[in-house]
C-alpha positions as CSV (number, residue, x, y, z in Angstrom):
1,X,179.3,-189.8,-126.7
2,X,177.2,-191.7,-129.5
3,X,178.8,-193.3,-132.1
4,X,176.7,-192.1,-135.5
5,X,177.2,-191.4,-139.2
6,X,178.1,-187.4,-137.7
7,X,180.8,-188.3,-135.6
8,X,182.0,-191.4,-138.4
9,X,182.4,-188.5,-140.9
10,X,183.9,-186.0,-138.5
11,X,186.1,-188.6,-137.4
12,X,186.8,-189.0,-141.5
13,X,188.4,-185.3,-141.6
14,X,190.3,-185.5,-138.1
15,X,192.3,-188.1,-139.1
16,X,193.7,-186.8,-142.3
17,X,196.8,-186.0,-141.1
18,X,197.7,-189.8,-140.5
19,X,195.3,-192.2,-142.0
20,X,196.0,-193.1,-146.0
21,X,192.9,-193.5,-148.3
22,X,193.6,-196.8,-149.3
23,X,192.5,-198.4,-152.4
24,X,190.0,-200.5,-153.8
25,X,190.9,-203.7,-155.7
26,X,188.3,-205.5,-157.3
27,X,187.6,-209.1,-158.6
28,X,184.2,-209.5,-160.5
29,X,181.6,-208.4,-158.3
30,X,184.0,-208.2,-155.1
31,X,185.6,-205.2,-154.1
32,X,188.4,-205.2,-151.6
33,X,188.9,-202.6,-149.1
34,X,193.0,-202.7,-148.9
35,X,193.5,-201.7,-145.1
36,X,196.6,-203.7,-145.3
37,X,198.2,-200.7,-147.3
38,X,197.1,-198.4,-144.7
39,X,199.4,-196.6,-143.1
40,X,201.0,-199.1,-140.4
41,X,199.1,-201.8,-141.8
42,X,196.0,-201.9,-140.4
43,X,192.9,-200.0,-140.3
44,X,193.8,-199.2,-136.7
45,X,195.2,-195.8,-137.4
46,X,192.1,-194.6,-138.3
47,X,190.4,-195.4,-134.5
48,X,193.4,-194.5,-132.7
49,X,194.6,-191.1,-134.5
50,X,190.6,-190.0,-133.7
51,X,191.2,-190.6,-130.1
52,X,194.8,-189.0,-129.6
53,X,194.3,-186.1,-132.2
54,X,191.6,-185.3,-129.6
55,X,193.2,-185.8,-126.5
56,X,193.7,-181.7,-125.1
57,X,197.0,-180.5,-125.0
58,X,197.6,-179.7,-121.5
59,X,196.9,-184.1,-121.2
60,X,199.9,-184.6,-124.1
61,X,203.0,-184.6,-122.2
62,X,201.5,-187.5,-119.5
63,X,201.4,-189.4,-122.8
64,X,199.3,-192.4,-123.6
65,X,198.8,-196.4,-122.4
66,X,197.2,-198.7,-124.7
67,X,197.1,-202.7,-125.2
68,X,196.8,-204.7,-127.9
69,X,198.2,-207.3,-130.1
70,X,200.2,-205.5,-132.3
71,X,198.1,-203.2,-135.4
72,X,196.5,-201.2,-132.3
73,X,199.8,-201.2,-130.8
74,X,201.8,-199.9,-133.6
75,X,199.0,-197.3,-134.9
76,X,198.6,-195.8,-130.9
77,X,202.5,-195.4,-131.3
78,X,202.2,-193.1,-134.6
79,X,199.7,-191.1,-133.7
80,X,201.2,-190.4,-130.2
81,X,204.4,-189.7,-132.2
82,X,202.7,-187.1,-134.7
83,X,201.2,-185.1,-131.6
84,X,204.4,-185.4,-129.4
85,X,203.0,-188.2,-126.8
86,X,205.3,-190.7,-124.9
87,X,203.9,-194.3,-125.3
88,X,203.4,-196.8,-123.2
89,X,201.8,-200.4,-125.0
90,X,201.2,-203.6,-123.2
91,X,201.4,-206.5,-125.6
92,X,201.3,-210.7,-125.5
93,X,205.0,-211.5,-125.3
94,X,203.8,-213.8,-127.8
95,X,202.8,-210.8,-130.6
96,X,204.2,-211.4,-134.1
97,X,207.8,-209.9,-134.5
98,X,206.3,-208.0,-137.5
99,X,204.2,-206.1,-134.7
100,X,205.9,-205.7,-132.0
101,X,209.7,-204.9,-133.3
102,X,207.7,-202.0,-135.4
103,X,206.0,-200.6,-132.0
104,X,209.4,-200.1,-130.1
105,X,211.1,-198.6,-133.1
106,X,208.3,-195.7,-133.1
107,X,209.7,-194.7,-129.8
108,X,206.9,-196.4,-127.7
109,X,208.2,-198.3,-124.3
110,X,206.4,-201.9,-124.5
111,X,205.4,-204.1,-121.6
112,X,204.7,-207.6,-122.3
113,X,202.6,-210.0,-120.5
114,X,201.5,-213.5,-120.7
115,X,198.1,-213.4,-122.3
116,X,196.6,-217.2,-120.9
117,X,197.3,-216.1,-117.4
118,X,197.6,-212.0,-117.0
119,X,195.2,-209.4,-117.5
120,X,196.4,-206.7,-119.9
121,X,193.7,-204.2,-118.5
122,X,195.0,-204.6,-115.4
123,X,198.4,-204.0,-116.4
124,X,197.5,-200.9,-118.5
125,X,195.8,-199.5,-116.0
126,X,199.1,-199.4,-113.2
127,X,200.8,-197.9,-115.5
128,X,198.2,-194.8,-115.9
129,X,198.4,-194.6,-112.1
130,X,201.8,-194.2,-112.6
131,X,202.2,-191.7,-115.4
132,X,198.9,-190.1,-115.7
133,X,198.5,-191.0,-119.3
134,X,195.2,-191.1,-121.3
135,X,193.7,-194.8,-122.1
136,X,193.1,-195.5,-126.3
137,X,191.5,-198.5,-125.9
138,X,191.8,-201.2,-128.8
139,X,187.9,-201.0,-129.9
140,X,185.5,-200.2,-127.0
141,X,185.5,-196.2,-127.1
142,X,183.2,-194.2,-129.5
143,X,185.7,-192.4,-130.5
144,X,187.5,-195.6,-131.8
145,X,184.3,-197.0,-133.5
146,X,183.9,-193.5,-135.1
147,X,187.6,-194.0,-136.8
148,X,187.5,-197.6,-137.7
149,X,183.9,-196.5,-139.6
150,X,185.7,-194.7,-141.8
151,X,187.5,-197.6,-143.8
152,X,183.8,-198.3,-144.9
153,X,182.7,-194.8,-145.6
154,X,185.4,-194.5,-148.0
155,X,184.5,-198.0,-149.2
156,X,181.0,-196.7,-149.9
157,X,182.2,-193.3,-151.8
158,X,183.9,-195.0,-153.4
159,X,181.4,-198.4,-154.6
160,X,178.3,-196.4,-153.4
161,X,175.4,-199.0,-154.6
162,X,177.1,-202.4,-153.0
163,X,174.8,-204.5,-151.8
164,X,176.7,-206.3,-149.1
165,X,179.1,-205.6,-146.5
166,X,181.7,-208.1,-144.8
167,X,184.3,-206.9,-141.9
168,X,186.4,-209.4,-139.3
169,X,185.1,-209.1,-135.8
170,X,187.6,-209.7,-133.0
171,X,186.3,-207.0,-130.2
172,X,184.1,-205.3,-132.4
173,X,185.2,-201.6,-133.2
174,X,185.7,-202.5,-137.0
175,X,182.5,-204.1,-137.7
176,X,180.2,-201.4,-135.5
177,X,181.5,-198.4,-137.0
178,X,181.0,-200.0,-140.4
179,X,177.6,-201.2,-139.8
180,X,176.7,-197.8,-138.5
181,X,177.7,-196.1,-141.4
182,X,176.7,-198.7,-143.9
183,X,173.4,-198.5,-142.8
184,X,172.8,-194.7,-142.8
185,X,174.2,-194.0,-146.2
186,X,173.2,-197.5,-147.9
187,X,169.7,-198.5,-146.8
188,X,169.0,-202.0,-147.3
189,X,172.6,-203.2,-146.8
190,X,173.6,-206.5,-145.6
191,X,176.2,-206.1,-142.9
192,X,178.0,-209.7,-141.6
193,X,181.1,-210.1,-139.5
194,X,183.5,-212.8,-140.4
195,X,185.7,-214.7,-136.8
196,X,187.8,-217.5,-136.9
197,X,185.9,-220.5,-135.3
198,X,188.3,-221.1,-132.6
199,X,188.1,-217.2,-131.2
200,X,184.1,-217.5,-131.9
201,X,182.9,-215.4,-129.1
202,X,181.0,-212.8,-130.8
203,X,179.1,-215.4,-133.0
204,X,178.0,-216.9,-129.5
205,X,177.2,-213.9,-127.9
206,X,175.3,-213.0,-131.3
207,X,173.5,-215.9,-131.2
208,X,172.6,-216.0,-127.2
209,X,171.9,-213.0,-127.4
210,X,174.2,-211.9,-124.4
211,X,177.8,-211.3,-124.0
212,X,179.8,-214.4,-123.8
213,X,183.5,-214.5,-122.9
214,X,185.7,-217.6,-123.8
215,X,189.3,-218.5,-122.9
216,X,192.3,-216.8,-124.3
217,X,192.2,-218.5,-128.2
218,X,194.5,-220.1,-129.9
219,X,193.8,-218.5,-133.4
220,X,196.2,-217.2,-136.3
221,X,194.0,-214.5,-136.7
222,X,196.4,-212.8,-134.0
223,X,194.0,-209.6,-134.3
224,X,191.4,-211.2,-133.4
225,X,192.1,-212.9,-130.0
226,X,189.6,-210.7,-128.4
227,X,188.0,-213.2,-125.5
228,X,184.5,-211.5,-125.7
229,X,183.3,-208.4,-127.6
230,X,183.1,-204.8,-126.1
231,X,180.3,-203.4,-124.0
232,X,179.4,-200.4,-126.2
233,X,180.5,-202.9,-129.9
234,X,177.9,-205.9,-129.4
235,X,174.7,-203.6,-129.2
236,X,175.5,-202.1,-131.9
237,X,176.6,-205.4,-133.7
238,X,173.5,-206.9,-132.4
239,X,171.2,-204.1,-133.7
240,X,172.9,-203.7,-137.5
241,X,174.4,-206.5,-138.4
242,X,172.8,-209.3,-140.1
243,X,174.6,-212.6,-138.9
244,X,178.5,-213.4,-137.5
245,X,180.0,-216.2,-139.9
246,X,183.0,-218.5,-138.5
247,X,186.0,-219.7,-140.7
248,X,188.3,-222.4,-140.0
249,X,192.4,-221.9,-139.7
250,X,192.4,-223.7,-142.5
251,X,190.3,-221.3,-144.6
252,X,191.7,-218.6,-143.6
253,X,195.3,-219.4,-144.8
254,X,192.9,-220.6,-147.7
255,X,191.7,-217.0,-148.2
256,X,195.3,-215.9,-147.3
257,X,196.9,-217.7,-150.7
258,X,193.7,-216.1,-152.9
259,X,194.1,-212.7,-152.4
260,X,197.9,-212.9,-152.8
261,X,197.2,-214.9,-156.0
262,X,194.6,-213.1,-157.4
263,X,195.4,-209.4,-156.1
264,X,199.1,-209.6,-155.7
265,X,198.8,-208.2,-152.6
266,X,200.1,-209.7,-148.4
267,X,197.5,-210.2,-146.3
268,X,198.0,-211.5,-142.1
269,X,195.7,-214.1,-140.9
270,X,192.5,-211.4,-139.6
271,X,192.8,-209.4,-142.8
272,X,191.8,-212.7,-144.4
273,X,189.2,-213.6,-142.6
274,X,186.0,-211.7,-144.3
275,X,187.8,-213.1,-147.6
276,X,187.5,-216.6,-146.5
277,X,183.5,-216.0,-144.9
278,X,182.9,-214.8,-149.1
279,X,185.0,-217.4,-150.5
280,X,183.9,-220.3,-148.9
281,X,180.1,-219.1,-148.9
282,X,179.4,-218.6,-145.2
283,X,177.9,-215.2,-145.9
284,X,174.7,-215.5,-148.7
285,X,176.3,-212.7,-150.8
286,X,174.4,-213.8,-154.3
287,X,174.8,-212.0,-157.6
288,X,175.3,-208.6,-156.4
289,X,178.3,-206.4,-155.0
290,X,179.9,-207.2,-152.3
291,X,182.2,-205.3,-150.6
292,X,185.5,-207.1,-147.9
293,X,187.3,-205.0,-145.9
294,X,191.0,-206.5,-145.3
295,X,191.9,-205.4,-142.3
296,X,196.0,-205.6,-142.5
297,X,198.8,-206.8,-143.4
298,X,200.9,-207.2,-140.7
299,X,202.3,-210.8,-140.7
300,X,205.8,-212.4,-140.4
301,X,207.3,-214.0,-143.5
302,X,208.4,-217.4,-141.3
303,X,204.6,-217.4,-141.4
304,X,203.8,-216.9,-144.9
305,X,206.2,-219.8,-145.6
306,X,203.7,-222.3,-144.0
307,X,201.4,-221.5,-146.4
C-alpha cells in the first residue's frame, strides 16, 4: 500500500463515523488546526479509525494490540469500541493519568511496561501470539499516515492558499501524511516538522541523512518520545519536507501559555510544539499564511499548574 493524496482523501470519508472536523482558530496570519478538540484529543483517531474501520470482520472478534503513550492509546480504544473489538494497549507505566485512566474506561485491558528498559514491540507482539489480534501501529502503517493526513486536508479546504505548513514530528505519521497532501493540493508549500530538542531524533536523522535512534527521552512532549522515526515516515519526511526545527522544554511550556492566552484554548506539551517552532522563529515563515496543527490536548492539570 502507498500512502498518496487518493488514499489521504479516501481515508477522509472512512473515518467519518469517528473523527470530528475540528476547527480552525486563527491569530493574524496563523491559523490553528485545533486537534486538541478532536474527538479523544488528539489527531490520532483519525489514523487509527482508518486502520480498524478496515480491519475485515471475520478478524473483529480476535480484537486488536496497539502501543503507545496514551492519544494512540485512547483513539485505538474508540475505534475498536465503535466496531465491537476487544483491546489490548501496552503503555509506559509512566503515561500521563489524563491518558491512561481514559484508555481503561473505554473498555480496553492495558499492559504497562517500563519504557528505559523494555521493548513495547516486543510486548505487543506476545500478546498477538496470544489472542490473534490485528496490530494498529502508532505511525508506521500507510494506513495510519493516510488518516493522520487528513487533519491537514481539512486544514487546506479550509485555508486553501497558505503558504506554510508546521506539524510536531515524534515517529512521523502526522507530519508524512500532511506533507503528502500538502504538497499535492498546494504546490509550492513549505512543509517543517517541529521536536523537542531533547527527543531530536528525526532532526538527526534528517540531517544525516539516515535513520538515527537515540535513548528513551526525557521530554514533556509525552507524544513525542518516539526513539527514532518509522521506516515507511522518514522517506517520505525526507522527500517533502523542508527542514525539522527543535524547541526547548522551556519553549514549549512557552508556546503552551500562548495559545491558552491568546486562543482560550488547553494545549499538552506535543500539541505545542509546532506553536513554539512559529513563535520563537525556528521555522522562516515570513509575511504569509502559516498554518500549525495542534496535535492534542491531552495533559494533566498537576501539569498545567507548573506553568
Amino acid at each position: 500500500m502507498l500512502v498518496s493524496e487518493q488514499s489521504i482523501r479516501e481515508a477522509a470519508v472512512r473515518i467519518q463515523p469517528l473523527a470530528r472536523r475540528t476547527p480552525v482558530m486563527q491569530i493574524d496570519n496563523w491559523f490553528f488546526k485545533c486537534e486538541n478538540l478532536q474527538r479523544g484529543g488528539a489527531f490520532k483517531i483519525r489514523g487509527a479509525s482508518n486502520l480498524v474501520l478496515s480491519i475485515p470482520q471475520a478478524d473483529i472478534a480476535r480484537g486488536v494490540v496497539a502501543f503507545s503513550s496514551g492519544n494512540h492509546a485512547q483513539a485505538t480504544a474508540i475505534a475498536a469500541k465503535h466496531v465491537g473489538a476487544p483491546a489490548v494497549i501496552v503503555m509506559p507505566e509512566d503515561a500521563p493519568k489524563s491518558k491512561m485512566e481514559p484508555t481503561r474506561a473505554l473498555g480496553a485491558r492495558v499492559v504497562t511496561y517500563n519504557r528505559f528498559t523494555d521493548d513495547r514491540e516486543a510486548i505487543a507482539a506476545a500478546v498477538m501470539a496470544e489472542t490473534g489480534g490485528t496490530l494498529v501501529p502508532p505511525f508506521d502503517h500507510p494506513m495510519i499516515i493516510s488518516g493522520q493526513g487528513t487533519a491537514a486536508l481539512e486544514l487546506l479546504e479550509d485555508v486553501p492558499d497558505l503558504d506554510t505548513l508546521v506539524a510536531c514530528v515524534g515517529g512521523g505519521g502526522l507530519l508524512s501524511g500532511s506533507a503528502t497532501i500538502a504538497t499535492a493540493v498546494r504546490p509550492g508549500i513549505k512543509v517543517y516538522g517541529a521536536e523537542p530538542e531533547l527527543a531530536s531524533d528525526t532532526y538527526q536523522s534528517f540531517v544525516k541523512g539516515e535513520h538515527v535512534t537515540i535513548p528513551p527521552p526525557d521530554t514533556i512532549a509525552d507524544g513525542l518520545r518516539s526513539p527514532s522515526p518509522g521506516k515507511l515516515t522518514f522517506p517520505i519526511i525526507q522527500k517533502l519536507v523542508e527542514a525539522i526545527a527543535l524547541v526547548t522544554e522551556d519553549e514549549i511550556r512557552a508556546a503552551m501559555r500562548f495559545v491558552m492566552d491568546k486562543l482560550k484554548i488547553v494545549v499538552e506539551p506535543s500539541g505545542a510544539v509546532s506553536v513554539a517552532a512559529v513563535l520563537f522563529g525556528k521555522v522562516p515563515v515570513g509575511t504569509g499564511k502559516v498554518g500549525l496543527i495542534i496535535s492534542g490536548g491531552n495533559t494533566d492539570l498537576e501539569f498545567l499548574k507548573t506553568l
